[in-house]
MDTraj code that builds the backbone (N, CA, C; nanometers):
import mdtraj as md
import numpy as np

residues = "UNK UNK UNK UNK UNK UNK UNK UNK UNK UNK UNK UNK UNK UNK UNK UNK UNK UNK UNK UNK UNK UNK UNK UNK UNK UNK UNK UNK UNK UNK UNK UNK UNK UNK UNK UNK UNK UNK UNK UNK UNK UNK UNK UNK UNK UNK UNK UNK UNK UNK UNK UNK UNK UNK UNK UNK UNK UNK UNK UNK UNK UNK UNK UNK UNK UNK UNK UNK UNK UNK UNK UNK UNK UNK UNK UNK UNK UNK UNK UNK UNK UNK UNK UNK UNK UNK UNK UNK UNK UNK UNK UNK UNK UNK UNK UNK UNK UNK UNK UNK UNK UNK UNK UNK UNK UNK UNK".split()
xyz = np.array([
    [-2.5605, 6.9384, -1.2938],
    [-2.5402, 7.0599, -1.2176],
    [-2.4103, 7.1244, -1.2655],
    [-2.3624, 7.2486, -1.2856],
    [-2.2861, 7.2915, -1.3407],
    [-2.2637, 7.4020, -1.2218],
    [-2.1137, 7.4047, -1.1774],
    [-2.0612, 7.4633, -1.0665],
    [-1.9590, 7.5429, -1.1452],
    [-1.9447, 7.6932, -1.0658],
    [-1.8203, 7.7926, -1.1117],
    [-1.7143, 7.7659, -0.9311],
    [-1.6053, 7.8085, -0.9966],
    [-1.5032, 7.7943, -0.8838],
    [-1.4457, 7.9168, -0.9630],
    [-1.4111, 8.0090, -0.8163],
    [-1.3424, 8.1438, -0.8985],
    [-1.2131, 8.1346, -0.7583],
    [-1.0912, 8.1406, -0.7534],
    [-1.0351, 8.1224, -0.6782],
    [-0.8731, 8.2026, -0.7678],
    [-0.8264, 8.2487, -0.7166],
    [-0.6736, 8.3431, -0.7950],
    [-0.5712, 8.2991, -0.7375],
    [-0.5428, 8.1965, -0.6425],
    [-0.4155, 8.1891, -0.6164],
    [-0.4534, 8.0178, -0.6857],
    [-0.3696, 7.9706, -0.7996],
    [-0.3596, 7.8443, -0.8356],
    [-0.3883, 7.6970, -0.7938],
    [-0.2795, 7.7021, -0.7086],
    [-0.2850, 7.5494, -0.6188],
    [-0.4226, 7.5450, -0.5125],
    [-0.4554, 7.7091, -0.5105],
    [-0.5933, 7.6455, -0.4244],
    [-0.7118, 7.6246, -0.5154],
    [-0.7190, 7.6898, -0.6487],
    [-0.8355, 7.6662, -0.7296],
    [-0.7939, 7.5095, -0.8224],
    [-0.7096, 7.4428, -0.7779],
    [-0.6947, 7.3260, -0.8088],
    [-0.7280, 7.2315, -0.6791],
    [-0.7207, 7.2583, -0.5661],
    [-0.7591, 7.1892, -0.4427],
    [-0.9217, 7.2235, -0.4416],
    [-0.9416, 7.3019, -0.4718],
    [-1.1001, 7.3781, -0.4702],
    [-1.1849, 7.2916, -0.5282],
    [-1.1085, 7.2534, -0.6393],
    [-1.1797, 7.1897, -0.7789],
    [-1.2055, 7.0371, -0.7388],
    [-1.0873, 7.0260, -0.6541],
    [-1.0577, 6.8890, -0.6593],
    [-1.1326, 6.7901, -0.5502],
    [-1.2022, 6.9188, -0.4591],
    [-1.2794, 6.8850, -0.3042],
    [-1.4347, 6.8955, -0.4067],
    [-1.4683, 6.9971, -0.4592],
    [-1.6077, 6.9990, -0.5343],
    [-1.6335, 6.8547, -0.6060],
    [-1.5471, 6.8342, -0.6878],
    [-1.5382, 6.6788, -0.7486],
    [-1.5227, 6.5497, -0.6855],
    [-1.5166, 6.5968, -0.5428],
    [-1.5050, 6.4287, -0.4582],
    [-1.6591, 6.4233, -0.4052],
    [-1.7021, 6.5799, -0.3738],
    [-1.8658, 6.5711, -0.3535],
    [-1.9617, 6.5733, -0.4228],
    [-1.9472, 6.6384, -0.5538],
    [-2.0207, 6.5966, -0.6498],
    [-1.9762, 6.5744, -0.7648],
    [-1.9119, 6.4387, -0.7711],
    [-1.8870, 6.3857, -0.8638],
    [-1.8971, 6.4086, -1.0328],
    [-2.0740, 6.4001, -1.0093],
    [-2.1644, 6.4295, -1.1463],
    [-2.1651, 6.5562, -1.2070],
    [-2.1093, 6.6523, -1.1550],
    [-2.1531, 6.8001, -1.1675],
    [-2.0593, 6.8290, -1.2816],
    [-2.0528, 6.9732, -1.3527],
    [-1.9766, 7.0131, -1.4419],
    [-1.8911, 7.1273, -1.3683],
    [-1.7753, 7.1458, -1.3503],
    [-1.7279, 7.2395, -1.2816],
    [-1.6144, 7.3110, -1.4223],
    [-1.6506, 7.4733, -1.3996],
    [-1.6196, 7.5358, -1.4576],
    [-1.5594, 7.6634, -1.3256],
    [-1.3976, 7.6449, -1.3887],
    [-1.2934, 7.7442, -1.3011],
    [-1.2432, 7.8251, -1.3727],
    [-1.2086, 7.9175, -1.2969],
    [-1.1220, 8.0171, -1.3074],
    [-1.0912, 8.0916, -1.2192],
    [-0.9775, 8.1655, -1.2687],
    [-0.8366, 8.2643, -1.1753],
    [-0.8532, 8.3716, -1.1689],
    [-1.0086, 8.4079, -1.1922],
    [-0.9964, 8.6260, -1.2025],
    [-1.1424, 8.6179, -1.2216],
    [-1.1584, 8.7168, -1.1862],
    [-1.3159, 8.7320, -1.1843],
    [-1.3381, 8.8074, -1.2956],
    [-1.2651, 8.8397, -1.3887],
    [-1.3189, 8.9292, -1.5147],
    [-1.3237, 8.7855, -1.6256],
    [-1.2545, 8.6631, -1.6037],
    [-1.3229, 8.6050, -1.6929],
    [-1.4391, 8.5325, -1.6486],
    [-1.4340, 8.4940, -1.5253],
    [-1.5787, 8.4128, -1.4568],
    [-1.7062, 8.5274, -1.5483],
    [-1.7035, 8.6336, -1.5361],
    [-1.8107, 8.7542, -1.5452],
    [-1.8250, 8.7083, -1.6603],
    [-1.6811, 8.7132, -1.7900],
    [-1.7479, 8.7046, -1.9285],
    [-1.7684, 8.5600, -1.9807],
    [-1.7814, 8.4255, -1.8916],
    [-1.8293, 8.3435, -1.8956],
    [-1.9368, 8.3027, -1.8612],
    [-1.9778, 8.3990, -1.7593],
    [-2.1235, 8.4042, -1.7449],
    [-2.2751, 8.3503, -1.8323],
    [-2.2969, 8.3823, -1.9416],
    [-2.3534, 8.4091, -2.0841],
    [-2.3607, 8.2639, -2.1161],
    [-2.2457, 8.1766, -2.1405],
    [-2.2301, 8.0537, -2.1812],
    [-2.3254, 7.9166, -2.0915],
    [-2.3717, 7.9204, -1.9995],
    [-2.4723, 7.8341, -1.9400],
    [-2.5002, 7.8692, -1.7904],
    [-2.5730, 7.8281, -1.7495],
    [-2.6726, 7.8206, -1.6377],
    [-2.5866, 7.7994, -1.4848],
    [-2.5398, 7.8496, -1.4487],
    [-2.4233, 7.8717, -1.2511],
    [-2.5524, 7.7855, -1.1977],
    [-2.5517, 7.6626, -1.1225],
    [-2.6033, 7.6574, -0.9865],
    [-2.5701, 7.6318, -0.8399],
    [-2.4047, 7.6622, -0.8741],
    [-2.3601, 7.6964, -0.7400],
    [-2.2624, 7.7769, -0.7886],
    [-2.1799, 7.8182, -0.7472],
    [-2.0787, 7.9237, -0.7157],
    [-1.9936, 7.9041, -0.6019],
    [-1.8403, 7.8884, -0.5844],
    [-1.7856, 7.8894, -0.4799],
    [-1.6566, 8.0029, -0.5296],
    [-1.6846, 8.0513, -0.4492],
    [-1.6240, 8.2245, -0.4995],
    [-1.5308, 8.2640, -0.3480],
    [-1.3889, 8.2907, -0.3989],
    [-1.2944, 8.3373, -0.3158],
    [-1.3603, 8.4820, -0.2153],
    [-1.2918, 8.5392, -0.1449],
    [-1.3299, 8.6646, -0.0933],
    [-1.2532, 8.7441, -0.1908],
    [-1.0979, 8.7830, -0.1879],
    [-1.0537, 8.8177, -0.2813],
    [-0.9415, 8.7635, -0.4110],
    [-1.0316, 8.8390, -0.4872],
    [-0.9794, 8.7733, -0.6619],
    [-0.9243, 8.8685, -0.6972],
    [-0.7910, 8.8931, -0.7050],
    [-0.7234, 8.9932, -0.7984],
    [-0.7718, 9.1292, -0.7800],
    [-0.8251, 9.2066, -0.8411],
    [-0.8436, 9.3572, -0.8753],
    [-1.0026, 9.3394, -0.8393],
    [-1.1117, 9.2488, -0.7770],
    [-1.2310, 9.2596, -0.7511],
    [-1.2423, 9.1278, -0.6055],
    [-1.3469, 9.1564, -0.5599],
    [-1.3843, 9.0833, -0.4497],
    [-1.4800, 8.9746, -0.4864],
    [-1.4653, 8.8663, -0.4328],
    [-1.6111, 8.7831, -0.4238],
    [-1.7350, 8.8223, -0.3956],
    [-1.7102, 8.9214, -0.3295],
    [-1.9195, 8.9908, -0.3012],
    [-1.9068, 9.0652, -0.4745],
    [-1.8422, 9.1647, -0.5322],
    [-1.8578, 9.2536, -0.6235],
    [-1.9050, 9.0769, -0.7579],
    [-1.8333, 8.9790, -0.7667],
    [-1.8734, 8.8623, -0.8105],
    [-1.9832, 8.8299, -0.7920],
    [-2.0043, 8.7806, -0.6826],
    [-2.1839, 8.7170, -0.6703],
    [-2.2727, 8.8233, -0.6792],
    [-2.2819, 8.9733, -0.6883],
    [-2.3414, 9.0455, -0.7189],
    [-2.3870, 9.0166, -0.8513],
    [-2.3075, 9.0312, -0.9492],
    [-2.3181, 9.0045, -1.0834],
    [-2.3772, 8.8642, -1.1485],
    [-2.3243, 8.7316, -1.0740],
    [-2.3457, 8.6077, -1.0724],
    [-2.5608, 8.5986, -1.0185],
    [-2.5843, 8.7054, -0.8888],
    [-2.6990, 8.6506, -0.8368],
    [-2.8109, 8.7934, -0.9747],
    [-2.7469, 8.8779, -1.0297],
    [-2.8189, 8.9541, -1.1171],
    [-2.8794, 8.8462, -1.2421],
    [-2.7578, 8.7841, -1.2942],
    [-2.7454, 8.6768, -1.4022],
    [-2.8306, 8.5382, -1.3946],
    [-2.7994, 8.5297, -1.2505],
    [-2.9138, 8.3220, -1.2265],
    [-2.9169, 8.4009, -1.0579],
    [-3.0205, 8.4427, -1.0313],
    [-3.1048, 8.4307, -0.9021],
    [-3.1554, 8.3462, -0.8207],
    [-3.1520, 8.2265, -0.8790],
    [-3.1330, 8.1085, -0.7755],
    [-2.9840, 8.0647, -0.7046],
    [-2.8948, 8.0965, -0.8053],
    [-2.8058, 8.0872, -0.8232],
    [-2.7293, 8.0283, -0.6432],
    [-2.6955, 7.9297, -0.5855],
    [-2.6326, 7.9444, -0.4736],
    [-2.4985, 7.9641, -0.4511],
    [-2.4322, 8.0901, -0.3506],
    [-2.3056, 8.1148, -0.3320],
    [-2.2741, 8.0693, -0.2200],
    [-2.1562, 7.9918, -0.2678],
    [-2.0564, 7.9755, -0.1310],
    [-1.9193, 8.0507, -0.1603],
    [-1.8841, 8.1679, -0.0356],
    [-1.7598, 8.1851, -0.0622],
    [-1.6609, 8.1276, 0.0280],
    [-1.5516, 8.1173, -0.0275],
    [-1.4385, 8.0286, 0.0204],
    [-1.3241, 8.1406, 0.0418],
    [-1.2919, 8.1269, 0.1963],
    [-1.1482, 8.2439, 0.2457],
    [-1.1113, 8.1971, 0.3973],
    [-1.0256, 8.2765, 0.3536],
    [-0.9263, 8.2785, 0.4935],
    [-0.9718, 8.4086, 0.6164],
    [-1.0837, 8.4574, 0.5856],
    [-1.1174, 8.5669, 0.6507],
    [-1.2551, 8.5555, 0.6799],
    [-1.2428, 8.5596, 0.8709],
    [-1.3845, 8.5711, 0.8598],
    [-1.4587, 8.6636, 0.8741],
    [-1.3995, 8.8068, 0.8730],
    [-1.4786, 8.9516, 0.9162],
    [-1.5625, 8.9561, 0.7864],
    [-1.5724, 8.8746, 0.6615],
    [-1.6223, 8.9262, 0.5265],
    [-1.7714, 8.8508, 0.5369],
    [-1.7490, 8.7331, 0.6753],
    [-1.9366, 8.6695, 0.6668],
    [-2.0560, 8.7824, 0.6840],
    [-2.0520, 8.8500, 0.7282],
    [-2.1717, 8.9389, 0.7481],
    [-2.2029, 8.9886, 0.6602],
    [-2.1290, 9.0379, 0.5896],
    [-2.1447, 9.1066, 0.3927],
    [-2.2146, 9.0077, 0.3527],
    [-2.1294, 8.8831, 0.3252],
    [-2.1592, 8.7504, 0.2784],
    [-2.2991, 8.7241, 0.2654],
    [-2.3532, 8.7089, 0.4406],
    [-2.4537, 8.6738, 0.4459],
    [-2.6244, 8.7703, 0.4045],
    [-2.5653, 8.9124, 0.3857],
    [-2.6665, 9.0082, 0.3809],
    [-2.6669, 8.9872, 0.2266],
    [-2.6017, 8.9315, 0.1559],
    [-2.6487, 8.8991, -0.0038],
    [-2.6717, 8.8298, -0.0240],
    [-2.6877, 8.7379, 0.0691],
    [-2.7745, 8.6019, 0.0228],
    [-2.6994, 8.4645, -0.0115],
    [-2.5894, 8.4330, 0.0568],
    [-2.4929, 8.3302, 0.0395],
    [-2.5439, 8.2506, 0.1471],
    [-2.5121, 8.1180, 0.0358],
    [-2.5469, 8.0070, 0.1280],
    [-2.4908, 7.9042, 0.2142],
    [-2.3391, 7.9776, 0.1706],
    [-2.2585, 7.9223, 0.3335],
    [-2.1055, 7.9955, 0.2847],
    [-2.0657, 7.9990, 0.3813],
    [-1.9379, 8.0895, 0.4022],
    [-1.8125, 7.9569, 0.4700],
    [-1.7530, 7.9059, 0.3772],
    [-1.6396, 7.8135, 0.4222],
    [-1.5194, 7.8602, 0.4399],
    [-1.4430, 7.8515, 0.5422],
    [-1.3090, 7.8759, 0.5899],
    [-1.1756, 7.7326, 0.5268],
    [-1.1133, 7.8451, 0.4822],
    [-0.9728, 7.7670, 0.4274],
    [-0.9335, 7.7130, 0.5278],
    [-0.8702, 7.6064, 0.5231],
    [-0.8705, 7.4906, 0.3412],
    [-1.0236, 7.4380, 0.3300],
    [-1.0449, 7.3931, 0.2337],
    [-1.2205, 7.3698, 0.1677],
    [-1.1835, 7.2174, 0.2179],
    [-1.2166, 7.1369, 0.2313],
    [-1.2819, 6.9943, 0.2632],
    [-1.4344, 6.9340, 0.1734],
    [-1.4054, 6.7961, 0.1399],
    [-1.5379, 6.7328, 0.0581],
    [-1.6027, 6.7710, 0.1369],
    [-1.5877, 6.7398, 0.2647],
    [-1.6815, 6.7301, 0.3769],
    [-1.7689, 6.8504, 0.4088],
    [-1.6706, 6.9990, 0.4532],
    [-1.7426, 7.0781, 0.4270],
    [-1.8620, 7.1002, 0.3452],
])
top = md.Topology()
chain = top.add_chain()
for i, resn in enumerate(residues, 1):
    res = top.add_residue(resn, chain, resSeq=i)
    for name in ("N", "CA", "C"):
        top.add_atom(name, md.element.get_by_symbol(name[0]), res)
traj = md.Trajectory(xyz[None], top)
């Protein structure tokens, strides 16, 4: 399984990384700090999850999984924030769970 983590503030896309890898161990996780390189990494293999910030720098996590669910349509999104007025967006595109900071294996 090969997982994207898009997260812009550092120490959390290293905690991000680091909670995805206690739950699935086996998986391939592929990160990054901006959503303009997640986009042009896209191309290079197959997303089947996505855990995508609300906001990344100069673009949002919905304007992300837009592009991400155009690319792999199975594709499942979870976004990860500190805000919860952004679930209803969230959920009208088709995300498959909306986690509140800090991320947990458990979550």
């Amino acid at each position: 399984m090969r997982i994207l983590a898009v997260e812009d503030e550092p120490i959390l896309l290293r905690q991000l990384t680091l909670r995805i890898r206690e739950a699935l161990p086996e998986s391939e996780i592929v990160a990054f700090d901006n959503a303009d390189d997640a986009i042009a990494a896209l191309p290079s293999g197959v997303i089947h999850i996505a855990f995508l910030d609300i906001a990344i720098g100069n673009r949002t996590g919905v304007d992300l999984a837009r592009y991400i669910k155009a690319a792999y349509p199975q594709c499942d999104i979870v976004f990860t924030t500190g805000y919860s007025e952004y679930a209803p967006k969230a959920f009208e595109l088709g995300a498959s769970d909306y986690l509140m900071k800090p991320v947990t294996a458990k979550k």
